[in-house]
N, CA, C and O atoms as a Tinker XYZ file with bonds, in Angstrom:
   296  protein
     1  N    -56.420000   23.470000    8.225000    73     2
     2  CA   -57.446000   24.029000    7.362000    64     1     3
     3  C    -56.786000   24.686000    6.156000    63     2     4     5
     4  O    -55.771000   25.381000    6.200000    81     3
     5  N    -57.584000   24.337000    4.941000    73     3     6
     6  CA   -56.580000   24.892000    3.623000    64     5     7
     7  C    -57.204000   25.933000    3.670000    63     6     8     9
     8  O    -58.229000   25.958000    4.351000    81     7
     9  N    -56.901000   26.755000    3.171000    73     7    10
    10  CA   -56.913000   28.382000    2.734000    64     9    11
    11  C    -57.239000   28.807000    1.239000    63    10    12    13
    12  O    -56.130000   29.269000    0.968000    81    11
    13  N    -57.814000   28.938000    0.342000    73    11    14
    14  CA   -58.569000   28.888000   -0.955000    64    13    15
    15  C    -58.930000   30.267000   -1.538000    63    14    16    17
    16  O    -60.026000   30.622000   -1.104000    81    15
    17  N    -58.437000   31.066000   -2.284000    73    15    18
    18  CA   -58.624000   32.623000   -2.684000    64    17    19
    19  C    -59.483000   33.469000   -1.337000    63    18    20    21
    20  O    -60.513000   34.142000   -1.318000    81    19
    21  N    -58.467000   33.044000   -0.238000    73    19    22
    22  CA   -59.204000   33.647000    0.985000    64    21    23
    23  C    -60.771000   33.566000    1.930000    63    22    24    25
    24  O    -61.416000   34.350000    2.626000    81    23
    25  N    -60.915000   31.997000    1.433000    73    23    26
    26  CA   -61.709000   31.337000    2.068000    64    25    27
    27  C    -61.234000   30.086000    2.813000    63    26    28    29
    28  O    -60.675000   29.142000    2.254000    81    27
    29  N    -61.512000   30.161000    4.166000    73    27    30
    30  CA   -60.893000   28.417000    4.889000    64    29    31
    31  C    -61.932000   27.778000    4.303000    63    30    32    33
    32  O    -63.027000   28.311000    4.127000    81    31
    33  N    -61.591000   26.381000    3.906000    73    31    34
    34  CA   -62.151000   25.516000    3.504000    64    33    35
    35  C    -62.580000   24.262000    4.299000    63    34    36    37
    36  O    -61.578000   23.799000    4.845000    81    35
    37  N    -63.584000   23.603000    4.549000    73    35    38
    38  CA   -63.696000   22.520000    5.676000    64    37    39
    39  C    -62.453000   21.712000    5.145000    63    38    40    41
    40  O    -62.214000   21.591000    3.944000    81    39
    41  N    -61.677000   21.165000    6.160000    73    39    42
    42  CA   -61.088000   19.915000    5.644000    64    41    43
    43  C    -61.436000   17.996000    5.579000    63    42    44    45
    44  O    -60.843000   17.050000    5.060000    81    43
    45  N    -62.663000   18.134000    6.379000    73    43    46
    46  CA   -63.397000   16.522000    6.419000    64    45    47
    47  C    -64.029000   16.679000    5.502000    63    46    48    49
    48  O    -64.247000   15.535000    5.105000    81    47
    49  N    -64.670000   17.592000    4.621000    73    47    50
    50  CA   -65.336000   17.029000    3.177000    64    49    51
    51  C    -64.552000   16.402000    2.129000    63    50    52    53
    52  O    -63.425000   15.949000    2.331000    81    51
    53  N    -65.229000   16.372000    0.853000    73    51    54
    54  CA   -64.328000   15.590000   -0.099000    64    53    55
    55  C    -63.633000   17.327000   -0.880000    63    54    56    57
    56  O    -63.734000   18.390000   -0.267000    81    55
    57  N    -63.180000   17.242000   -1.849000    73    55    58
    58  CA   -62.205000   18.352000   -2.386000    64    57    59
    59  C    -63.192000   18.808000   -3.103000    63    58    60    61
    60  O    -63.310000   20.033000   -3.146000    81    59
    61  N    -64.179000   17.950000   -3.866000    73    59    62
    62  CA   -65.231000   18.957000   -5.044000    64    61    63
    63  C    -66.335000   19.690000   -4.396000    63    62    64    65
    64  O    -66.968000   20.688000   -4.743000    81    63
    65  N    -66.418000   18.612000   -2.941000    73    63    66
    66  CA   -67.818000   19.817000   -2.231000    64    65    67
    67  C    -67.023000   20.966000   -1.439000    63    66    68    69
    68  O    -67.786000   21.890000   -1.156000    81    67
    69  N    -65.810000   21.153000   -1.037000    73    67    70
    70  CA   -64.976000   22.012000   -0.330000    64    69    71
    71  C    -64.903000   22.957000   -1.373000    63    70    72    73
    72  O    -65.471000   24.012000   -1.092000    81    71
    73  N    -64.311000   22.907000   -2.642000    73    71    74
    74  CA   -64.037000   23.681000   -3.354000    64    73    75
    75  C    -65.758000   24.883000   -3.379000    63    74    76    77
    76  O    -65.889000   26.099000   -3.246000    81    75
    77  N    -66.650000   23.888000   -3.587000    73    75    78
    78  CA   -68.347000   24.964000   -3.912000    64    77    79
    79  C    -68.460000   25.966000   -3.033000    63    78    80    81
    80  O    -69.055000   27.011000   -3.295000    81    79
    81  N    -67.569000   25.572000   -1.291000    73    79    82
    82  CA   -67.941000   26.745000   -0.343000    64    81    83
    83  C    -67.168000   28.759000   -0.945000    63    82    84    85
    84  O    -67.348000   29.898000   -0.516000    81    83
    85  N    -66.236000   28.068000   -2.232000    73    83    86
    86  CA   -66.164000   29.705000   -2.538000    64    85    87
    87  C    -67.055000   30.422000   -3.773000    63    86    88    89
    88  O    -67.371000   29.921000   -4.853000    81    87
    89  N    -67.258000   31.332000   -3.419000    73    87    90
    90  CA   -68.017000   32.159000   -4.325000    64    89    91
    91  C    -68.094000   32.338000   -5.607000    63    90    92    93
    92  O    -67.895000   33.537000   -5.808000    81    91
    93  N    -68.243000   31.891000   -6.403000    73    91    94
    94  CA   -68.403000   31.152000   -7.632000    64    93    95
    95  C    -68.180000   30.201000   -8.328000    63    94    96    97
    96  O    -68.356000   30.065000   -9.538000    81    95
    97  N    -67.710000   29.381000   -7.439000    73    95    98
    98  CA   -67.433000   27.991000   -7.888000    64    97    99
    99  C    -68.506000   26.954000   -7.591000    63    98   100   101
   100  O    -68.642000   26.765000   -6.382000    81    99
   101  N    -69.077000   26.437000   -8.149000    73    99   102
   102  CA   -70.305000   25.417000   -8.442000    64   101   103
   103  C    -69.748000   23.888000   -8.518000    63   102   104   105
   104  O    -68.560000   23.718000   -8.794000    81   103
   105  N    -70.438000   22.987000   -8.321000    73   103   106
   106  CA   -69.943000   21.803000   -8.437000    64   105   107
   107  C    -69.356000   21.753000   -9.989000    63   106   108   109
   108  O    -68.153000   21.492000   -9.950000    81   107
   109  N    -69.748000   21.889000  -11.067000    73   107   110
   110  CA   -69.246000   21.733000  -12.346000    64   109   111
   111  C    -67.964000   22.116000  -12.821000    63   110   112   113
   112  O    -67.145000   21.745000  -13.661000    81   111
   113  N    -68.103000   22.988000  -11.973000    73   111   114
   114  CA   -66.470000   24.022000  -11.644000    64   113   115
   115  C    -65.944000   23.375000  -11.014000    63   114   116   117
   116  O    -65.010000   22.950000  -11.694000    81   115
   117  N    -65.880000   22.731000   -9.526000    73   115   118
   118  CA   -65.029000   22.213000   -8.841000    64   117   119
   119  C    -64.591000   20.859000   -9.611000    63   118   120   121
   120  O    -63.385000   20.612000   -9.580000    81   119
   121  N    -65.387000   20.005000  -10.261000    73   119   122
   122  CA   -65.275000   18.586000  -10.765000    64   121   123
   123  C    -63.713000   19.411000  -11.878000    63   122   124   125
   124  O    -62.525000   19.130000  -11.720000    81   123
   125  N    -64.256000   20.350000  -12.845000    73   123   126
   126  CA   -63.199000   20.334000  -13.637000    64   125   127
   127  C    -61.808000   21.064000  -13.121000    63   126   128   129
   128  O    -60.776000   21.174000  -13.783000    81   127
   129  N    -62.015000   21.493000  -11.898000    73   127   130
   130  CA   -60.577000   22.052000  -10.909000    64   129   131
   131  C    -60.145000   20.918000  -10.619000    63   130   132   133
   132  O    -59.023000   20.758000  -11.100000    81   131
   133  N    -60.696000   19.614000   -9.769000    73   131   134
   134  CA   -60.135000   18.517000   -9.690000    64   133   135
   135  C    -59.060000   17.786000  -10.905000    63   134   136   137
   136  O    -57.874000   17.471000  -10.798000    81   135
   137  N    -60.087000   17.659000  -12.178000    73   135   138
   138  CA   -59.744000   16.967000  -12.816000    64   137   139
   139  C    -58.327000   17.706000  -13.654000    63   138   140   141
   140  O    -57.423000   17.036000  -14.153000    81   139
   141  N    -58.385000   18.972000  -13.660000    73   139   142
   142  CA   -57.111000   19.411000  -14.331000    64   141   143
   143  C    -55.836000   19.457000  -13.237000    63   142   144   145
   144  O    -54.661000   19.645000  -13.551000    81   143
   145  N    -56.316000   19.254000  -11.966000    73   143   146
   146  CA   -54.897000   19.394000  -11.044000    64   145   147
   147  C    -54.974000   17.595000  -10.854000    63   146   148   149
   148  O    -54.640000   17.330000   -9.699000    81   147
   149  N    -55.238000   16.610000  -11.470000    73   147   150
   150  CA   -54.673000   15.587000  -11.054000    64   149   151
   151  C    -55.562000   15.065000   -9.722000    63   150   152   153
   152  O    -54.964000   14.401000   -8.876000    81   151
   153  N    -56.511000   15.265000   -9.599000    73   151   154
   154  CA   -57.114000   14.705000   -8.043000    64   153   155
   155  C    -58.326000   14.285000   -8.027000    63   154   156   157
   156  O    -59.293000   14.913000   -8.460000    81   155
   157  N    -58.347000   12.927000   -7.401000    73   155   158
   158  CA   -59.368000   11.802000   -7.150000    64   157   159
   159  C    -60.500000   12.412000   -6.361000    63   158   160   161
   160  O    -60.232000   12.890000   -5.258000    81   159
   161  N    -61.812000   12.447000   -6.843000    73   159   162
   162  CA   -63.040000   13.009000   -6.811000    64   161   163
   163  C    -63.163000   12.446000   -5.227000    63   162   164   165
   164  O    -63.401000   13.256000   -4.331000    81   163
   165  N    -63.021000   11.287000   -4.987000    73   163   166
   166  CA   -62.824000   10.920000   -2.838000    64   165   167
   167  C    -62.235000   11.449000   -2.423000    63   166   168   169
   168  O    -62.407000   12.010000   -1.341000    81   167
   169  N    -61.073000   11.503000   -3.273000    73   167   170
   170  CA   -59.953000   12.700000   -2.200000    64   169   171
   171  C    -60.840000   13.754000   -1.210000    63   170   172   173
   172  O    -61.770000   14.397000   -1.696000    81   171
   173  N    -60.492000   13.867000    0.144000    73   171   174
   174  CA   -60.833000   14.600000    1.092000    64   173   175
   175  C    -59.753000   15.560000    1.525000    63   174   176   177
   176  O    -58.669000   15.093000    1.875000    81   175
   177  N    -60.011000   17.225000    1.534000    73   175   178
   178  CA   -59.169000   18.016000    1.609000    64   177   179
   179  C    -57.997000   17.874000    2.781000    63   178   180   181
   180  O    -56.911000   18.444000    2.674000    81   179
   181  N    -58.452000   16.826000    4.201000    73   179   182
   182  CA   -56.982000   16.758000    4.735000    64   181   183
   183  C    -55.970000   15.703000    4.349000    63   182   184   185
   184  O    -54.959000   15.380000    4.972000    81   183
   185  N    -56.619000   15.032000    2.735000    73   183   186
   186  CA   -55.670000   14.160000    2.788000    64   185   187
   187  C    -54.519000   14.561000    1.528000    63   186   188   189
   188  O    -53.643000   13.870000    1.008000    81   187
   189  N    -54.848000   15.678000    1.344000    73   187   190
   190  CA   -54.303000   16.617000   -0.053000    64   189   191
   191  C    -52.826000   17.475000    0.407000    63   190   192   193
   192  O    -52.543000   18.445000    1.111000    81   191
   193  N    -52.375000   16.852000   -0.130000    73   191   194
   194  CA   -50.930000   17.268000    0.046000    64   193   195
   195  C    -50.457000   18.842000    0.088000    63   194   196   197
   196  O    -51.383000   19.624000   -0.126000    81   195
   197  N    -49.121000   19.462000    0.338000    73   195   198
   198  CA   -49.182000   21.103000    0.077000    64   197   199
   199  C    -49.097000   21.305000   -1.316000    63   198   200   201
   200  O    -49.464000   22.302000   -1.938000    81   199
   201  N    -48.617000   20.343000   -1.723000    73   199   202
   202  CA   -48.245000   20.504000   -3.487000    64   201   203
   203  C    -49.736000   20.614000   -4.175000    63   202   204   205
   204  O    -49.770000   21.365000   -5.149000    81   203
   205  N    -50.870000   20.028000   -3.842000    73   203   206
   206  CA   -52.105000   19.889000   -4.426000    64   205   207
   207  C    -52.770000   20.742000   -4.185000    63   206   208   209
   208  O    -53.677000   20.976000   -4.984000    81   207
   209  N    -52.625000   21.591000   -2.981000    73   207   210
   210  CA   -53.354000   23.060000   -2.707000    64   209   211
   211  C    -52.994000   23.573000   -3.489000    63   210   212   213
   212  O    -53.670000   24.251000   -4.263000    81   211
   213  N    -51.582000   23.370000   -3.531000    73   211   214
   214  CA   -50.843000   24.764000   -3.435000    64   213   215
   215  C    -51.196000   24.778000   -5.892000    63   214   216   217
   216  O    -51.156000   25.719000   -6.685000    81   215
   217  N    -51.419000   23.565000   -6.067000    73   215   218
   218  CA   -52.205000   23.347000   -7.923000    64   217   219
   219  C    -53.237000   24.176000   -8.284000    63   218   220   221
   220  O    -53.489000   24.823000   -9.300000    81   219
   221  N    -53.940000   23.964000   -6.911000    73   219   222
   222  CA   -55.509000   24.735000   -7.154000    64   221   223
   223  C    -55.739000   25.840000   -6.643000    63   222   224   225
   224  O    -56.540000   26.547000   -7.255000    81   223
   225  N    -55.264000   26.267000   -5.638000    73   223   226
   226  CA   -55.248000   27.413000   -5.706000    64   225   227
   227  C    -54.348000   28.732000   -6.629000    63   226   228   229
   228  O    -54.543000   29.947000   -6.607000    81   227
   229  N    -53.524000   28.079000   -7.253000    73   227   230
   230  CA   -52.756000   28.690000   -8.857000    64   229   231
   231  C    -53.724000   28.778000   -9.994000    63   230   232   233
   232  O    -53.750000   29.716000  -10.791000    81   231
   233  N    -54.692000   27.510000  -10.023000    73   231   234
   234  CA   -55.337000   27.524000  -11.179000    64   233   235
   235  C    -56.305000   28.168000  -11.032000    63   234   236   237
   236  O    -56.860000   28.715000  -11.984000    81   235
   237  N    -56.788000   28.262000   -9.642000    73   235   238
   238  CA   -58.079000   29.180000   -9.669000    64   237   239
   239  C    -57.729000   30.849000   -9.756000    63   238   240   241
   240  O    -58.234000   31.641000  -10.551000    81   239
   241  N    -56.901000   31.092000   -8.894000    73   239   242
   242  CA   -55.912000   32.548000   -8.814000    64   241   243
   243  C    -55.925000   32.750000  -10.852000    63   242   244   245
   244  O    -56.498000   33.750000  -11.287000    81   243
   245  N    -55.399000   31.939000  -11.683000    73   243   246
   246  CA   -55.010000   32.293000  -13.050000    64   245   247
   247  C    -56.166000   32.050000  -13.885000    63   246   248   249
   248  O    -56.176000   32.720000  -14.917000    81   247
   249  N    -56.940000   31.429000  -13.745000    73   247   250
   250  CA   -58.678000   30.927000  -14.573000    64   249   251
   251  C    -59.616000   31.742000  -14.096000    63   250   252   253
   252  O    -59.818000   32.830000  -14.636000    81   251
   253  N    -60.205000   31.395000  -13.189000    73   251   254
   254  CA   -61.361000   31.901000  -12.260000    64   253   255
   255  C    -61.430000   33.221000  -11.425000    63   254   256   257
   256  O    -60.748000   33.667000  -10.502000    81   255
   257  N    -62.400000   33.621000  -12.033000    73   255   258
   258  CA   -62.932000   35.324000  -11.410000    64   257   259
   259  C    -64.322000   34.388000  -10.007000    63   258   260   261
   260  O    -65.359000   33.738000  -10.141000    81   259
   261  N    -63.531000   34.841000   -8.886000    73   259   262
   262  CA   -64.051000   34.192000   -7.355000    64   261   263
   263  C    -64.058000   35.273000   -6.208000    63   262   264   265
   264  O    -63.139000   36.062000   -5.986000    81   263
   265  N    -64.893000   35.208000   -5.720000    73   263   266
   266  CA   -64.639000   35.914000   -4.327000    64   265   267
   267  C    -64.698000   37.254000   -4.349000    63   266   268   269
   268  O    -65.896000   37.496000   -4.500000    81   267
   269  N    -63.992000   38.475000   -4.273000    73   267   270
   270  CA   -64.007000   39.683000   -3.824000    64   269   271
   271  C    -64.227000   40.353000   -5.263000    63   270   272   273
   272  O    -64.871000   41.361000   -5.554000    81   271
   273  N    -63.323000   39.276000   -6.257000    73   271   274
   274  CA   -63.084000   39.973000   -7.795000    64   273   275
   275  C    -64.891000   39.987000   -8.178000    63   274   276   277
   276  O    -65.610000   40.966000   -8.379000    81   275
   277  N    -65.164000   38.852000   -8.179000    73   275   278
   278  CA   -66.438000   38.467000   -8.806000    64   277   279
   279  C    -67.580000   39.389000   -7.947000    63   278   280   281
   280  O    -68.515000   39.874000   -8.586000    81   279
   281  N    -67.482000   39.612000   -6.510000    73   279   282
   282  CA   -68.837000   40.648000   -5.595000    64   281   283
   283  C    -68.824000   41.610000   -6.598000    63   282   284   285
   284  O    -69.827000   41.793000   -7.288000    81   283
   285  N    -67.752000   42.275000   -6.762000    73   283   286
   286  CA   -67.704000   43.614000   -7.046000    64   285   287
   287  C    -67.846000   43.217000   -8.712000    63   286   288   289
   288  O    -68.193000   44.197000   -9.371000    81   287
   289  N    -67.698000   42.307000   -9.301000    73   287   290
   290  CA   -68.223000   42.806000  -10.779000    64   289   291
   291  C    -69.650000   43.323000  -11.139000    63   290   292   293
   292  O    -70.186000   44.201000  -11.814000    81   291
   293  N    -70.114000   41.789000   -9.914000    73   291   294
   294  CA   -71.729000   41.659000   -9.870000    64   293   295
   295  C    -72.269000   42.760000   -8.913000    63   294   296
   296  O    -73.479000   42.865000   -8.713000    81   295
């Protein structure tokens, strides 16, 4: 199970509907997390390498206000 700004993520979905289960990320968001780390919209999160987590969860950590940051703004 990947691990995602401190959310487990299913790993039998595809990577853009896995990515929506965190807290502010929307499909529109996840499509363009895919597309800037290099990864095929079928791609399914157990078939994603450590190097490809390890893309998106950097880009979201350095771009994206998610999760605990974002409760407490709102």
């Amino acid at each position: 199970m990947a691990r995602i700004a401190g959310v487990n993520i299913p790993t039998g979905k595809r990577a853009i509907i896995a990515l929506t289960y965190i807290h502010g990320i929307g499909r529109t968001t996840a499509v363009k997390i895919c597309e800037a780390c290099g990864i095929a919209a079928e791609r399914r999160v157990n078939e994603l390498s450590d190097d490809e987590v390890t893309r998106i969860r950097d880009m979201i950590d350095q771009e994206l206000t998610v999760e605990g940051e974002l409760r407490r703004d709102v």
